[in-house]
Structure formats: C-alpha cells, structure tokens
C-alpha positions as CSV (number, residue, x, y, z in Angstrom):
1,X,0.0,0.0,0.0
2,X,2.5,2.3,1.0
3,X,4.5,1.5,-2.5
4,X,1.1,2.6,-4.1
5,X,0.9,5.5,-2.5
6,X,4.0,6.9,-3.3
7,X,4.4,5.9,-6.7
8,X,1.4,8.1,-7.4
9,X,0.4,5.5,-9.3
10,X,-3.4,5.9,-8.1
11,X,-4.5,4.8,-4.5
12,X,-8.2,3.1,-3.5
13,X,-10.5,5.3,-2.5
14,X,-10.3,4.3,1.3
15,X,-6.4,5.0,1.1
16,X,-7.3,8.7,-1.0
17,X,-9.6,9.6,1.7
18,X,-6.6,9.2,4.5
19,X,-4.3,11.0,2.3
20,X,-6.4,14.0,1.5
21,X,-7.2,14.5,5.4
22,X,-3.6,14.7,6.1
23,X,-2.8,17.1,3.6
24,X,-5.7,19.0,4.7
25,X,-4.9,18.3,8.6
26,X,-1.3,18.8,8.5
27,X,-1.1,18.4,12.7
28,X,-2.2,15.1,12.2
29,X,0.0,12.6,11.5
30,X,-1.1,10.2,8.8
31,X,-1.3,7.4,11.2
32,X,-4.4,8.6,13.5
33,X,-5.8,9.9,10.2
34,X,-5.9,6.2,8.8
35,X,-7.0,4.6,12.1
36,X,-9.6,7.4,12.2
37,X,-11.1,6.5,9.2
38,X,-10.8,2.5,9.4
39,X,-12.7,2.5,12.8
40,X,-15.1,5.2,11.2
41,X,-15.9,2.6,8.3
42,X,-15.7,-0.2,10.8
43,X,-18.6,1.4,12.8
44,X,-20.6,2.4,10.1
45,X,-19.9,-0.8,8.0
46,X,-21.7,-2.7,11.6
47,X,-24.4,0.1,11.6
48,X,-25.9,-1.2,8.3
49,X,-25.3,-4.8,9.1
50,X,-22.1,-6.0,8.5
51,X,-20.0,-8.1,10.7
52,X,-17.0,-7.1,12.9
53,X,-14.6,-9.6,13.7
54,X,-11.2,-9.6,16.0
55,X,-8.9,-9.4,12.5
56,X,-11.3,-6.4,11.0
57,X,-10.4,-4.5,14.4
58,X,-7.2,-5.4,14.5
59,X,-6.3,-4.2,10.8
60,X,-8.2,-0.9,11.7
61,X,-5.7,-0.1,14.1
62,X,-2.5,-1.4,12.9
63,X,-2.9,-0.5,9.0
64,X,-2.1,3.4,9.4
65,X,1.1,2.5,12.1
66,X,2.4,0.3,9.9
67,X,1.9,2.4,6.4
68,X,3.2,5.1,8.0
69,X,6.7,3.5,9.3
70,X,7.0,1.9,5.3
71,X,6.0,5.4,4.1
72,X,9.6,6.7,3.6
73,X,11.0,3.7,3.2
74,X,9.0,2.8,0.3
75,X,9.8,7.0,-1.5
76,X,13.4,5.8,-1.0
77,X,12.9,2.4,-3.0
78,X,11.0,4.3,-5.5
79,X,13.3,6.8,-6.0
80,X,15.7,4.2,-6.4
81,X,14.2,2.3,-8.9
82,X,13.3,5.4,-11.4
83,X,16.8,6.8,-10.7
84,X,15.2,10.1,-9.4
C-alpha cells in the first residue's frame, strides 16, 4: 500500500480519503488519520449490518502504524528504482 501510495500510481479510494485528510490536517500525522477513518468505516460498516470480527479491528488499528513506518522507506525504493 505504502508502495502505491507513493508511486502516485493511483490509491483506493479508502487509502485517497486518508491522504487528502492529512494534507488538509497537516497536525495530524497520517497514522491517526488512517486509524480514524478505518474504525469510522468499521462502525458504520456494523451500523448497516455487517459483521465485525477480532482481525477487522485489529487491521483498523495497525494499517495506518504500519503504512506510516513503510511510508519513507517505500519513497526511498521508488526513487531508487526510477533513478530520481
């Protein structure tokens, strides 16, 4: 994901949506962003009758941690690999 995101190759919406509120919320860092929106589609996702299990939580808080640390690692490869 992070590799997507940084290639600006185009990002799923769900990802986009993260991206956009840090740019916008620039005191936020992007991982409370993405664990704010995961646990907001989580929640509303259980609203209208869909399931929540322990791995749907789980990924809702550990997805925007873990893109976050791979953020700058994965500029660096890409940078790397188009010889920017």
């Amino acid at each position: 994901m992070s590799i997507v995101i940084k290639s600006n190759a185009g990002t799923g919406p769900n990802d986009l949506i993260a991206i956009i509120l840090t740019d916008k919320l620039q005191k936020f860092q992007f991982r409370w962003v993405r664990m704010t929106c995961d646990l907001f589609f989580v929640i509303l996702g259980y609203i209208l009758g869909g399931t929540v299990g322990v791995g749907t939580v789980i990924a809702a808080f550990l997805t925007g941690p873990l893109v976050q640390f791979w953020l700058p690692k994965s500029e660096f490869l890409i940078k790397q690999v188009l010889k920017e």
